[in-house]
VEXTOR-94877 format. One record per residue (C-alpha): y, z, x; residue in three letters. Coordinates in pm, whole numbers. Example, Ala and Ser with C-alpha at 12.3 -4.5 7.8 and 13.67 -1.06 7.14 Angstrom:
BEGIN
       yy       zz       xx   residuo
     -450      780     1230       ALA
     -106      714     1367       SER
//
This chain:
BEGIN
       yy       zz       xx   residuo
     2006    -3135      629       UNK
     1942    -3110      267       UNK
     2189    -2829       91       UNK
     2059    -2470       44       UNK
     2055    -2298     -349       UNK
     1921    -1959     -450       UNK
     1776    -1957     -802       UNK
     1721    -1611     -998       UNK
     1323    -1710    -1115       UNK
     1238    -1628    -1472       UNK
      915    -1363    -1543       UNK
      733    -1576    -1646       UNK
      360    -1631    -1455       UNK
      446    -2010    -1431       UNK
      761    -1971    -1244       UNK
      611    -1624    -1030       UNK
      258    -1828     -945       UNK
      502    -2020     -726       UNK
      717    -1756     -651       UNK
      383    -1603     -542       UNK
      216    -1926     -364       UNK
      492    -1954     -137       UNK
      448    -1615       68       UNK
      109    -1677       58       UNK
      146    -2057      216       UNK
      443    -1968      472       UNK
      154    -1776      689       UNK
     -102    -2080      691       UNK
     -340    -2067     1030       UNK
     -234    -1722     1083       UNK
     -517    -1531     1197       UNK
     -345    -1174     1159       UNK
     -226    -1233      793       UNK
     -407    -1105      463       UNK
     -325    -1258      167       UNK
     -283    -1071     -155       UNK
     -484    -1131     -464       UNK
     -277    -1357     -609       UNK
     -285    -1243     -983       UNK
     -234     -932     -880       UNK
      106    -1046     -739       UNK
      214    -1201    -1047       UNK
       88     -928    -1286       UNK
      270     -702    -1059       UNK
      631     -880    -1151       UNK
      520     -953    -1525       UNK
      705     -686    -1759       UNK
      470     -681    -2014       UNK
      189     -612    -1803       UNK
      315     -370    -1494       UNK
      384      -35    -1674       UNK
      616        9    -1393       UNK
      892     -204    -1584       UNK
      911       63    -1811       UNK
     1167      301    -1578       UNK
     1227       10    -1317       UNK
     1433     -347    -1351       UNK
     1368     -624    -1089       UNK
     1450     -972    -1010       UNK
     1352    -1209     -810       UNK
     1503    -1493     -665       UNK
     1364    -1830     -450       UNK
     1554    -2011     -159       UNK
     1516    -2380     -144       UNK
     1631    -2648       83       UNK
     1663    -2964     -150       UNK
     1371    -2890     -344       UNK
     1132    -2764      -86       UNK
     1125    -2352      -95       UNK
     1209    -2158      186       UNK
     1236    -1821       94       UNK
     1198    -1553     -164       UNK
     1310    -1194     -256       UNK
     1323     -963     -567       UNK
     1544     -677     -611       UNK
     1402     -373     -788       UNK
     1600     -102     -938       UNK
     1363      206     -964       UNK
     1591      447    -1186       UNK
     1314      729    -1139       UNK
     1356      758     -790       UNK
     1694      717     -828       UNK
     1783      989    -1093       UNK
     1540     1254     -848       UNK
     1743     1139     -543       UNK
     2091     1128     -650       UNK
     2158      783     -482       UNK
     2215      430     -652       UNK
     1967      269     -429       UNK
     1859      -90     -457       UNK
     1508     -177     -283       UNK
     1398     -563     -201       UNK
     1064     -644     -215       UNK
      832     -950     -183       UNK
     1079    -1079      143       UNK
      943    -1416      292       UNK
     1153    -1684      464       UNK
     1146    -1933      704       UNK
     1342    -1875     1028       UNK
     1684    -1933      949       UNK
     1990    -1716      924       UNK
     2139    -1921      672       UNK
     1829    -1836      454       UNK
     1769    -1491      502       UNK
     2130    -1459      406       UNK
     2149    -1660       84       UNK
     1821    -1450        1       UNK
     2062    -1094       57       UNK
     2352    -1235     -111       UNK
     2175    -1301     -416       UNK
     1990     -988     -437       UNK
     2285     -794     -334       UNK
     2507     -945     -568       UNK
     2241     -908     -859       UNK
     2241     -498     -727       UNK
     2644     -491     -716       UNK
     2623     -585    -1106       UNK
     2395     -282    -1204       UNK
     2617      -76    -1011       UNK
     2400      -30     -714       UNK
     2544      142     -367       UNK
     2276       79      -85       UNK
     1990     -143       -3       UNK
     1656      -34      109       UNK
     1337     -192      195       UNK
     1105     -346      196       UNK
      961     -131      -63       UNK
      828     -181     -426       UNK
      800      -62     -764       UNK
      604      255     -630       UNK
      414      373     -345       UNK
      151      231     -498       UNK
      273     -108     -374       UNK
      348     -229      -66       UNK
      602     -126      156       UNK
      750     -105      519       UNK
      816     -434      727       UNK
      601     -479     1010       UNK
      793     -433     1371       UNK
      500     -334     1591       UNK
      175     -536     1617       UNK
      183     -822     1550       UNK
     -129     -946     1684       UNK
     -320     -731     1466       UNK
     -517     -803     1166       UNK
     -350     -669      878       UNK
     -533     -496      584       UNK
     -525     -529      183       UNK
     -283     -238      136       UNK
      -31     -333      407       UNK
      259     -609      450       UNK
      245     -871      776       UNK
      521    -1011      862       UNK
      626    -1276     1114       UNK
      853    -1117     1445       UNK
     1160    -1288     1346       UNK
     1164    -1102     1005       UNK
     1291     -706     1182       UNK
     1493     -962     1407       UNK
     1753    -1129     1103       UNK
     1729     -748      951       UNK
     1923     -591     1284       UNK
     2099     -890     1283       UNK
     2219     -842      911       UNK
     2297     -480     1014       UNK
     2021     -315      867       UNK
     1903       16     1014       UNK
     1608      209     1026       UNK
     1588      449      733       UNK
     1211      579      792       UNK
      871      435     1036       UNK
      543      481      928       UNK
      285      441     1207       UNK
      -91      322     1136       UNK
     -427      396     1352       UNK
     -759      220     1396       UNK
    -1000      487     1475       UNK
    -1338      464     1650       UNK
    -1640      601     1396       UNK
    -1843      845     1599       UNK
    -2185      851     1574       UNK
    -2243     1181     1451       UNK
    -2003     1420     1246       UNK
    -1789     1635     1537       UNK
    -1930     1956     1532       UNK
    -1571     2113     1495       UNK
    -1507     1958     1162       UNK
    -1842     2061     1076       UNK
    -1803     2419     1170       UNK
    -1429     2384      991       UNK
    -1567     2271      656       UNK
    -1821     2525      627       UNK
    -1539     2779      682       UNK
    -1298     2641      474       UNK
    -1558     2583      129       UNK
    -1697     2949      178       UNK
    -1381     3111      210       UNK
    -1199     2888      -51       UNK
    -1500     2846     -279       UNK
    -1438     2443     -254       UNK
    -1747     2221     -277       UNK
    -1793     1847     -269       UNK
    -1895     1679     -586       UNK
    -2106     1317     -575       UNK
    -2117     1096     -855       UNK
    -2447      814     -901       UNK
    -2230      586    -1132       UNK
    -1794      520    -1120       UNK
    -1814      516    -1518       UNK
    -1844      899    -1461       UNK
    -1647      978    -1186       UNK
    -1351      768    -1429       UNK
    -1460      968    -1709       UNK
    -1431     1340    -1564       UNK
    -1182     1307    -1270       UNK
    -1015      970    -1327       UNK
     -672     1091    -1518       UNK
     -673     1421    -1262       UNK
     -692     1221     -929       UNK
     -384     1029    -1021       UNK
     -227     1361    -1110       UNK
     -335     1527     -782       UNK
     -162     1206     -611       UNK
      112     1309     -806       UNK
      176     1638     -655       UNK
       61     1566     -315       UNK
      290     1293     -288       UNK
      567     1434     -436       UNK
      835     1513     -143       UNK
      732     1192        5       UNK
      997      944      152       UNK
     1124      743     -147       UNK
      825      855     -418       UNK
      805      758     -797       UNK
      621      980     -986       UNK
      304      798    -1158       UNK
      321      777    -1554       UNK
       40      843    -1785       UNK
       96      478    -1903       UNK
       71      378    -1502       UNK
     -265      646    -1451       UNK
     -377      460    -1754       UNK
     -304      105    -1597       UNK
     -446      201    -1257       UNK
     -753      326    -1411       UNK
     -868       65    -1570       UNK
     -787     -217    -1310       UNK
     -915      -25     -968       UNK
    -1151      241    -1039       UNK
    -1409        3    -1117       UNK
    -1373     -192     -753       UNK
    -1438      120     -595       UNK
    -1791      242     -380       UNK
    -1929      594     -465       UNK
    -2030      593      -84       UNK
    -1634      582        6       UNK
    -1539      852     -218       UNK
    -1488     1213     -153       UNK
    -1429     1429     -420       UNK
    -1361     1814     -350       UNK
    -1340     2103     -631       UNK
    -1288     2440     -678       UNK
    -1498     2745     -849       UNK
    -1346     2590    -1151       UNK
    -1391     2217    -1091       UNK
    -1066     2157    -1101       UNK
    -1013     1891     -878       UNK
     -813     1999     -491       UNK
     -898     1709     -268       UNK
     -999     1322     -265       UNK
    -1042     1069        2       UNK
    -1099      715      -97       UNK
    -1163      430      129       UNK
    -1342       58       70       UNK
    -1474     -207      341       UNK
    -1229     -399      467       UNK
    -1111     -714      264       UNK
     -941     -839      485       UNK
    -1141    -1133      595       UNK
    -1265    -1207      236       UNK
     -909    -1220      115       UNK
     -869    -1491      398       UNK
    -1125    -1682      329       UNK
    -1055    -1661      -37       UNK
     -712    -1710       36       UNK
     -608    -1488     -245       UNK
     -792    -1676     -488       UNK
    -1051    -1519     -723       UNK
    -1116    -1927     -802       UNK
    -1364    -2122     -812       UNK
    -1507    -1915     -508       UNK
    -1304    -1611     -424       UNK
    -1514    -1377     -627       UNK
    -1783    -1423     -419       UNK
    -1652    -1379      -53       UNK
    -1458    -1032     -196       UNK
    -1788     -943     -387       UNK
    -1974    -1003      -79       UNK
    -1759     -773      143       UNK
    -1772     -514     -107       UNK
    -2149     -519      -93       UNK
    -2231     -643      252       UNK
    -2201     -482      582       UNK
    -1840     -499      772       UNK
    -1738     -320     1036       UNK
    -1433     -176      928       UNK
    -1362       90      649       UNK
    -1007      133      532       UNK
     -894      430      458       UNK
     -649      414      143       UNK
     -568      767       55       UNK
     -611     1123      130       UNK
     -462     1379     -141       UNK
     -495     1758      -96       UNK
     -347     1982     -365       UNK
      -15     2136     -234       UNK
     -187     2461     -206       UNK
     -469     2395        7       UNK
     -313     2157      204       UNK
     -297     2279      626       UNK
     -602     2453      550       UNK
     -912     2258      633       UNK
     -972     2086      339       UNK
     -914     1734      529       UNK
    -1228     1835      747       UNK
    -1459     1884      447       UNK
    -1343     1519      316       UNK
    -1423     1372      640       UNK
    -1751     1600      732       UNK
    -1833     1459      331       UNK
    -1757     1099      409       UNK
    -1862     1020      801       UNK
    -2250     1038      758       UNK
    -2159      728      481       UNK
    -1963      566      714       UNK
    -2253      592      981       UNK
    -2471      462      782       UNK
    -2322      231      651       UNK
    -2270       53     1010       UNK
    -1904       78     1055       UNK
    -1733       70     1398       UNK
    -1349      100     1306       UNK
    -1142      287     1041       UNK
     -817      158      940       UNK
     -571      484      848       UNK
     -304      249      633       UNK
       46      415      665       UNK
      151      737      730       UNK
      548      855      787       UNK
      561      900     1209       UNK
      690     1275     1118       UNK
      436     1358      927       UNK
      247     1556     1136       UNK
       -4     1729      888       UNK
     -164     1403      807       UNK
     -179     1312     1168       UNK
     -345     1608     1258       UNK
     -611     1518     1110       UNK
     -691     1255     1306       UNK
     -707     1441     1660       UNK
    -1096     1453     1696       UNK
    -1148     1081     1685       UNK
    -1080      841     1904       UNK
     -825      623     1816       UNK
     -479      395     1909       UNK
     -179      377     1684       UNK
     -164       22     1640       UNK
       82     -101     1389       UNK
      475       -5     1275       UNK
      646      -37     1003       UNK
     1009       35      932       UNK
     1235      119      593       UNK
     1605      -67      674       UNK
     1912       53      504       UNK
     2244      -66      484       UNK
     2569        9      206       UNK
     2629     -280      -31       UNK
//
């Protein structure tokens, strides 16, 4: 058997486009795997483009077996989190290997050892930069199709991690929800309630450019504050509002978009959701080129039968008070129409039972797991 090295890999988008094509590759013929844009993969680890890099250090490192790769791993040092938490965590991120123990632990050692030299104490992950990015392993569902926002994983991966000694730190549990055909009558009876006595009303935009230009900066900072005790969260910048702006707003579908405001129009609640990707990203295979664009335009125009839903952010002070109900009495006659069957809820911390709540008048199955490990370094 040819000899195992670990290599540290350089930022540069050479050296991460095959850092990059090699998670995407390991899953080939895998029905249940999405792959990421890959651009967006590389951008993500680029310094002088993620904004991120700014109060976070990474690096990554590649596994090979002569000079075939066989696993990957970067080790990200978010100094934010870090400094708000009191520990000297170190989280791994972008883990992909082939199953073999030898492997998996060459791919720890290195990180670890990289973490050990910035003084690091504990390892956690999988989780990135921010919450923005992806995060949990997968240890439940396997035979699932996975979405844009969410990790897959192969079974042996939460296998090697118990057998390293990892343990669970948090779960977060995902749902796939029947649509009804019609709006519940409770959550329409709840929403008229809840904007009367709170003076809250729903606001609909014809064109993104304007939604961008009069809510864009305060959605991010409502994420902010409704995300703020949240397991392991980094506070968004104005140079990462800025970034996210420009690069997502634009993908988005006014249909899929809930925006609530007070008396005021200051901005207290906003669902957004998109049509699944997740069989465009397959058939593009992560590739905007030479044909990509088209099968991701296609579901973001055409019908599918699944609607993920991304986010939900209520302002800290009207949160447990109904305002989920007028989002979803706003956004279900869209979804309706629009022909969709299933929603996707994405993750959501097993404990938290606020956001699961609001799920209890639609049918539904929790489908998918995914687990935070921890061990000391």
């Amino acid at each position: 058997m040819d000899r195992l090295t670990v290599k540290p890999i350089n930022p540069t988008k050479r050296e991460l486009r095959a850092f990059v094509d090699f998670g995407v590759d390991l899953y080939k013929g895998n029905d249940c795997y999405v792959p990421p844009l890959r651009f967006d993969d590389v951008n993500n680890l680029l310094p002088d483009v993620n904004p991120a890099f700014d109060f976070c250090e990474a690096q990554s490192f590649m596994a090979y077996r002569g000079k075939k790769p066989v696993g990957r791993i970067t080790g990200i040092i978010n100094h934010t989190v870090n400094k708000r938490t009191g520990k000297s965590d170190l989280r791994f991120s972008n883990l992909e290997f082939v199953d073999d123990a030898e492997v998996c632990d060459a791919l720890f050692k290195a990180v670890e050892d990289w973490g050990r030299s910035k003084k690091m104490t504990s390892i956690v992950g999988p989780m990135g930069f921010t919450d923005l990015d992806h995060e949990g392993m997968l240890v439940e569902g396997f035979g699932e199709l996975g979405t844009m926002a969410t990790i897959y994983n192969f079974p042996y991966y939460p296998a090697h991690m118990e057998r390293m000694g990892f343990k669970k730190d948090v779960d977060w549990v995902e749902y796939k929800m029947t649509v009804p055909d019609r709006v519940p009558d409770k959550y329409l009876r709840i929403a008229k309630i809840v904007a009367e006595k709170y003076k809250l009303r729903t606001l609909h935009y014809k064109k993104i450019k304007d939604l961008a230009r009069d809510y864009g900066q305060e959605l991010f900072q409502l994420i902010n504050r409704a995300y703020d005790g949240l397991y392991g969260y980094s506070p968004l910048t104005q140079r990462q509002i800025d970034y996210y702006i420009k690069m997502y707003l634009q993908i988005l579908r006014l249909d899929c978009i809930s925006i609530i405001v007070d008396d005021n129009d200051r901005l207290v609640g906003v669902g957004i959701s998109m049509p699944s990707f997740s069989r465009a990203l397959q058939r593009a295979n992560g590739r905007i080129l030479p044909t990509g664009w088209w099968h991701l335009l296609k579901a973001l125009r055409a019908k599918t039968d699944t609607v993920d839903l991304m986010l939900v952010a209520i302002a800290p002070e009207y949160q447990s008070k109904g305002v989920n109900a007028m989002l979803f009495a706003d956004l279900l006659p869209n979804y309706i129409k629009a022909g969709y069957s299933w929603a996707e809820s994405n993750l959501e911390l097993e404990d938290n039972a606020n956001v699961q709540l609001q799920w209890q008048y639609f049918e539904r199955r929790q489908h998918r797991r995914r687990r935070a490990y921890r061990r000391p370094l």
